[in-house]
N, C-alpha and C positions, 0 to 999 in steps of 0.2 A: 709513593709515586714511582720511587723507581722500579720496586717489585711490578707495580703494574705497567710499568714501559719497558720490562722484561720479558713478562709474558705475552705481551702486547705483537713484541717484536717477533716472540718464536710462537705463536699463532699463526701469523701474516707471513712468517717463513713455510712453516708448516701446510700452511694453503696454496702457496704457490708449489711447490714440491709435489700435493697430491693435484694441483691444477695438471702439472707437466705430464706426472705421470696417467690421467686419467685420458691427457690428451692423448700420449704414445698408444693407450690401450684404445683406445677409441678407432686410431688411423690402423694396427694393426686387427681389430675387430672386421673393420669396414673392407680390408683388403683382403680377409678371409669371405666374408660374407661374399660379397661385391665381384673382387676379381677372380676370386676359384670358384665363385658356385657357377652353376649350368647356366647356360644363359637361358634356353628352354623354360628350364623351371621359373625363373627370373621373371621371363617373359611372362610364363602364364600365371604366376602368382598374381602381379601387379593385375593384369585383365580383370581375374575372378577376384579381387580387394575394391577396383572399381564399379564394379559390375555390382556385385555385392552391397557397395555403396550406395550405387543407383538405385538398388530395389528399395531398399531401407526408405529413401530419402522420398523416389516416387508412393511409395505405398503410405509415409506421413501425409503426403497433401491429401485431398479428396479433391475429386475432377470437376470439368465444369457443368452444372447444372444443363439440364437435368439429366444430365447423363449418368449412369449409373459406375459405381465402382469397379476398375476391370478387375480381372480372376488374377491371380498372385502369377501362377503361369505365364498370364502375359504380361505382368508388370518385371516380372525377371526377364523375361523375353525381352521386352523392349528397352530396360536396361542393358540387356548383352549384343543385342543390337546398336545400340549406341553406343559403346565403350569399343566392339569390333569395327565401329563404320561401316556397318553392312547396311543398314535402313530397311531391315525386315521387319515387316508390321503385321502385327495379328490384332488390333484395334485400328478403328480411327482418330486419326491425327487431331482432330477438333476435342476429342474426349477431353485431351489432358489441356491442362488450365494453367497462366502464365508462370507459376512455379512448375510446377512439370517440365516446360519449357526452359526454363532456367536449367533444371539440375540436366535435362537432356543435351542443355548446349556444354556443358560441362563436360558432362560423360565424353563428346565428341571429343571436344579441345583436348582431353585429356588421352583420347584414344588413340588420336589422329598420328600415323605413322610419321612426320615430322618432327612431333611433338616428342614421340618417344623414342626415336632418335635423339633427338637433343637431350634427353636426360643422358644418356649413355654419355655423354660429351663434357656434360658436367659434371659426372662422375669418375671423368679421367682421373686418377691420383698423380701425384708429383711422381716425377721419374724418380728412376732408382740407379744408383752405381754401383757398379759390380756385383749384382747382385744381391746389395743391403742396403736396406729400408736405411734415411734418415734421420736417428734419434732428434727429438728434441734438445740434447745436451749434446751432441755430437760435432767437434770441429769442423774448420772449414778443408773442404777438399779440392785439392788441388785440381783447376780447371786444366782438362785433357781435351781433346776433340770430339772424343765418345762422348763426355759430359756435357758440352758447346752442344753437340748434334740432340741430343736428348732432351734439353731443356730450351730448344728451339723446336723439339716438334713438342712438347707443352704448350710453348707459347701461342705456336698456329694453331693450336686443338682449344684453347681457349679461345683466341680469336676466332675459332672457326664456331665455337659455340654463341659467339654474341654475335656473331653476322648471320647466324643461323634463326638467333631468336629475334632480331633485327627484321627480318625476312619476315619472319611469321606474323609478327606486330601491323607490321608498314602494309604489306599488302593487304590482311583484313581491313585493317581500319579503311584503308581507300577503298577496298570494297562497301562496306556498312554504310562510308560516307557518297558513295555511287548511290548505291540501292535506295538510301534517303532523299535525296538528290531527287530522283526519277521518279519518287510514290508521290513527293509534293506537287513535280512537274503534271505527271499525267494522272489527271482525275480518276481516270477509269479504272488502274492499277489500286488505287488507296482506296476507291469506292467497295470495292471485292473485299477488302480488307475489314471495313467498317460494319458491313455487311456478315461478316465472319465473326466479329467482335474481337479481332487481333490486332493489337496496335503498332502501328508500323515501327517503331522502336523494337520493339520483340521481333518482329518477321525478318527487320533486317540484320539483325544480329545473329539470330538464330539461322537462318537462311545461308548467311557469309560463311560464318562457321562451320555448318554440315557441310555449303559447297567447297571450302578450299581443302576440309579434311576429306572430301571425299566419301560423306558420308549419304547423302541424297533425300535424309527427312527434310522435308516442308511442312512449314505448321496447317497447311490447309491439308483435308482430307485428298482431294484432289490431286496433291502433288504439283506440279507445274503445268497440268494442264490447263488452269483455271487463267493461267496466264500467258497460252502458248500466243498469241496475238500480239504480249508485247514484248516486240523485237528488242526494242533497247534492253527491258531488263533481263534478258537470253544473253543480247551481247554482253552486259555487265556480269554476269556471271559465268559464263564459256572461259575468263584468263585464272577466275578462281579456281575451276576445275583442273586445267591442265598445268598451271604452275604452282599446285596444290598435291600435283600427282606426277602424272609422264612426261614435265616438262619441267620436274623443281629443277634435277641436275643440271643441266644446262643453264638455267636461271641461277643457278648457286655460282658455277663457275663463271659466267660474265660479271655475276657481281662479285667477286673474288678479282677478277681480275681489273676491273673499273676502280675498285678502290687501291687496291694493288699500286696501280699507277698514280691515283691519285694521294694517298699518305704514302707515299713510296715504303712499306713495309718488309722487310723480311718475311713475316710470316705468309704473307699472303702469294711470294714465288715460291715458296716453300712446299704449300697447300696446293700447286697446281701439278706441281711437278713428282710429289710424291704424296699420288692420292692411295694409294694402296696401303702405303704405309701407316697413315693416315688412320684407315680402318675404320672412314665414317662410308656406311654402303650408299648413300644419296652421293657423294664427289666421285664424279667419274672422268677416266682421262679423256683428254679434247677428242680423240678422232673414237668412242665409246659414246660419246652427247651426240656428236653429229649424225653418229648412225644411230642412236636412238628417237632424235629428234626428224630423220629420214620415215621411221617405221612407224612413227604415233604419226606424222603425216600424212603417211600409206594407208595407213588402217582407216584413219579417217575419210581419205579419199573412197578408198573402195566399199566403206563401208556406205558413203551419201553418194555415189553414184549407184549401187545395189537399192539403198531406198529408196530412193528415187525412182529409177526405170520401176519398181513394183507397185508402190505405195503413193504414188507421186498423189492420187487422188483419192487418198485415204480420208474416211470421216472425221478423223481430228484434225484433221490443214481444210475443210473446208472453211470456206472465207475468205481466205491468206490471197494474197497476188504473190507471182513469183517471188518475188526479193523475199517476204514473210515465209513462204513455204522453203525455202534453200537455207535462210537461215536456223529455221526449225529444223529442219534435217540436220543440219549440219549440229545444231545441239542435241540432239536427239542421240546422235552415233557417238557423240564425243564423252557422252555420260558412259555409253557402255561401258567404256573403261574405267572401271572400279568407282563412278559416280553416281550414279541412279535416280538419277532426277528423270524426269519422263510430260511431254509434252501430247504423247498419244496414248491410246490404249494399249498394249503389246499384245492384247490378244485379238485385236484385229487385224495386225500383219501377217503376212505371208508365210508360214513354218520355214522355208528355206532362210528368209533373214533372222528369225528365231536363233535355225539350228546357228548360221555366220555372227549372233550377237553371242551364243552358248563359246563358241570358237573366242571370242575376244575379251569374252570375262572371265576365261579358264588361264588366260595369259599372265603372266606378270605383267606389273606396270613397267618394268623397264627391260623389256624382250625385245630383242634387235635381232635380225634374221641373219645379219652378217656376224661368222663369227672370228671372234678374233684372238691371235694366237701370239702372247708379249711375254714377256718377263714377269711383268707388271699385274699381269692376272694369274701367275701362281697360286696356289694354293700354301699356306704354311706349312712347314715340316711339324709331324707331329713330335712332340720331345719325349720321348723315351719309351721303352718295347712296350713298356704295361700297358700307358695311353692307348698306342698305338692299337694293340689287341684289343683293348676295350670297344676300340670308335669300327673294327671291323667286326665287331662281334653282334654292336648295334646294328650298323648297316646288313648285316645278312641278311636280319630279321625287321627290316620296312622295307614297304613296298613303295609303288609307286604314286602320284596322287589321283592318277586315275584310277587306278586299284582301288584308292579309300573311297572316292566318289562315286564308285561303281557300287561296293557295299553300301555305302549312305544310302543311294538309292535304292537299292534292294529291300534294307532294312525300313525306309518311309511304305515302297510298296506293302511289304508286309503289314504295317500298323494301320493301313488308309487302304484295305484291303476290300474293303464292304464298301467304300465310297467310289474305289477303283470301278465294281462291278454296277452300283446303284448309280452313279456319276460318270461315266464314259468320259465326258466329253470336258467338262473342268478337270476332271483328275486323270487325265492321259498320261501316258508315261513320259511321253513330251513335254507336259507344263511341269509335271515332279520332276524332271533332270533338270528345266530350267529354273527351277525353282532352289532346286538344291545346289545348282553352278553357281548360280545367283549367291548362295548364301557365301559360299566357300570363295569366290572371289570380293567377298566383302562390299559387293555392289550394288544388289537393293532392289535390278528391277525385277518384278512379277506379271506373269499374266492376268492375275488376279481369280476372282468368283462371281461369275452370273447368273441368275438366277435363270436369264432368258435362253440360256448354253445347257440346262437339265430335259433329260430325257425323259422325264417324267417329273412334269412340274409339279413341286411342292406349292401349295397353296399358301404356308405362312412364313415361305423361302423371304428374305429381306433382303436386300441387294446392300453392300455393305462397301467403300471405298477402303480398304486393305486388300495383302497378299494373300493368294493361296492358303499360306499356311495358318491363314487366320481359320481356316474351315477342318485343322488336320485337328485331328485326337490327341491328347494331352503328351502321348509317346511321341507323336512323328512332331511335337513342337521341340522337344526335350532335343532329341535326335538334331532337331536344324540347331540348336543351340548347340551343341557339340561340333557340329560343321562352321558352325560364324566362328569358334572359337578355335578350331584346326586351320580352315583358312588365313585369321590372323597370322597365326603360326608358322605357315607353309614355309616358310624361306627355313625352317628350321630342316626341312624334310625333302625340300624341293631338287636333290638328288638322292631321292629313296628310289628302292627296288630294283639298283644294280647288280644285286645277284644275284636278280632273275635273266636266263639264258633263252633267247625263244629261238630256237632253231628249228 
């Protein structure tokens, strides 16, 4: 017994010793991986692992009768599509069958710029003193001020990640439980549904989700036009779009500061006062929200008074009395912005609103016309010559994003070449730019394909509820895939091509 309550003891010693050390290897592994790799690459790994995922996961199920199996092309398509929030569709929506729907609502949740912010937040590591990592056996260190200040902007960064995932909780759910609300209420919404074979359980989860991330699939072919009539369920989803998008900051920071006051916290004066330091790009300083929250105003104004004066008696509002039609507008413009839900057809508007929606999808979501010149919006010192040379050596050599989008397009005309010349009128240069703006601002709408719009009517032409690029050749799909997935991206690039001089 005693031999074996010797060994006993230096086993159980022995396991915690390589526990410690497996852990130190672990937290030093992750801070190499994690905090010195590119964010870039960081970024676009995760996309292409989800994406990746999606395809795998869509091409297990089989669709819904009797609809045929789509081509691998568009089921990668419409996985890369959902993981960027772009809601580019080269099928119809009714194809894919209630698992389809699941792993789509996934991909979104998972793509959705919110969401992957918040990882970056929970991936914050423990601060560091002076320089040196924390061993697991390492005494205690004497509390300084640098130390206090460090492990109080920890705290707020962890607080800021559960007020964050707090947020994204609270508001779906009250959405799902809205939209549930309003299918039972009004017959005529659920009746569409039944008729679809979509159960409203699925439509509205699915629905909430795409709309708070910003993503703009709807599981009906139709998109939201099937339901431009009912006002309620537009207004129930119009606060998921913008506090989902060009309105989180300002929502983050009232709720920062509402609880602020009310747990009287440190962290959360902490969090208002040093957002920069902070380093989450949703928390913006107070007089940054307000003139943000001026411009997504603005845009929406001049964007539903432009509709309006043109479109006012556009074939998709017929029916509508005033109040349904201004409220339709008024969702209508508010998707542009990186939403893409659609109430009307786009390709029976006006080109000049076209070109003014091309204008507002090409924007950031938090582009403010005013700009402003603080402290606080520095830019970090780069640390040391080599970095330094490195980060001018890249920037020489990118351009700018209208530069790439001008090639994208280039590159589509060229592939959709024969359709250019056989197709005039669907494949204008105009619906490929907006089509390609469209992808690159991760926004979704299209003018779509009519069979009634060919110059020389195909006899066994089908009319088909998807985009544009459901009609491109397997290259010009490839190509917009590469754009949903540069646009993701753009904040990576989104000061390229300053050493170009146009004089």
């Amino acid at each position: 017994m005693d031999h074996f309550s010797y060994y006993t003891k230096k086993i159980k010693t022995l396991c915690i010793s390589s526990w410690k050390v497996t852990k130190l290897l672990l937290f030093r592994a992750y801070h190499i991986l994690v905090m010195k790799s590119n964010p870039f690459f960081m970024s676009l790994f995760y996309l292409l692992f989800i994406s990746l995922f999606g395809f795998v996961m869509l091409k297990a199920w089989k669709p819904r009768l009797p609809s045929p199996t789509p081509r691998n092309i568009d089921l990668l398509f419409t996985s890369v599509s959902a993981a960027t929030v772009s809601s580019m569709m080269t099928v119809e929506m009714e194809v894919f069958s209630g698992q389809h729907l699941i792993v789509m609502t996934v991909l979104m949740f998972l793509g959705g710029e919110i969401f992957t912010s918040l990882l970056r937040l929970h991936f914050t590591p423990k601060p560091f003193f002076e320089g040196r990592v924390e061993s697991v056996e390492s005494p205690p260190i004497a509390l300084t001020a640098d130390h206090d200040h460090s492990f109080l902007k920890f705290d707020s960064i962890k607080f800021l990640a559960v007020l964050v995932l707090g947020y994204v909780v609270v508001v779906q759910m009250i959405g799902v439980a809205s939209v549930l609300m309003y299918l039972s209420l009004v017959s005529g919404a659920e009746s569409v549904l039944k008729s679809k074979g979509i159960k409203t359980s699925v439509f509205s989860v699915f629905t909430v989700v795409s709309t708070f991330a910003n993503c703009g699939f709807i599981p009906t072919n139709e998109n939201m036009i099937v339901f431009s009539k009912n006002t309620g369920l537009l207004l129930i989803l119009l606060p998921q779009i913008l506090l989902g998008n060009t309105l989180f900051p300002l929502a983050l920071r009232a709720m920062i500061w509402l609880l602020g006051k009310r747990l009287k916290r440190n962290e959360a004066e902490y969090l208002l006062k040093n957002t920069r330091e902070v380093g989450f790009p949703h928390l913006l300083p107070q007089l940054e929200s307000m003139l943000l929250l001026t411009t997504v105003l603005g845009f929406l104004l001049i964007a539903s008074i432009l509709f309006s004066s043109m479109e006012w008696y556009n074939v998709g509002l017929d029916g509508m009395n005033s109040y349904r039609r201004v409220v339709g507008i008024f969702f209508q413009c508010a998707n542009v912005r990186h939403s893409g839900e659609n109430i009307v057809d786009l390709s029976t508007i006006a080109p000049a609103i076209l070109v003014f929606f091309m204008l507002m999808m090409y924007l950031p979501p938090y582009t403010s016309f005013v700009p402003i010149k603080s402290d606080e919006q520095g830019q970090p010192m780069l640390e040391g010559k080599e970095e330094k040379r490195k980060n001018i050596i890249a920037k020489n050599f990118t351009f700018s994003q209208i530069s790439y989008l001008a090639i994208f397009i280039v590159m589509i005309c060229i592939t959709e070449r024969k359709s250019l010349k056989d197709d005039p009128i669907n494949f204008s240069v105009l619906n490929i730019a907006f089509e390609v703006i469209s992808a690159y601002g991760n926004v979704g709408l299209t003018t779509g394909f009519s069979c009634d719009r060919q110059v020389r009517r195909d006899p066994k032409c089908i009319g088909k509820w998807y985009g544009l690029a459901g009609k491109w050749s397997d290259e010009g799909k490839l190509i917009l895939i590469v754009v949903m997935l540069f646009g993701r991206l753009k904040k990576f690039n989104i000061k390229g091509g300053q050493a170009w001089k146009l004089l």
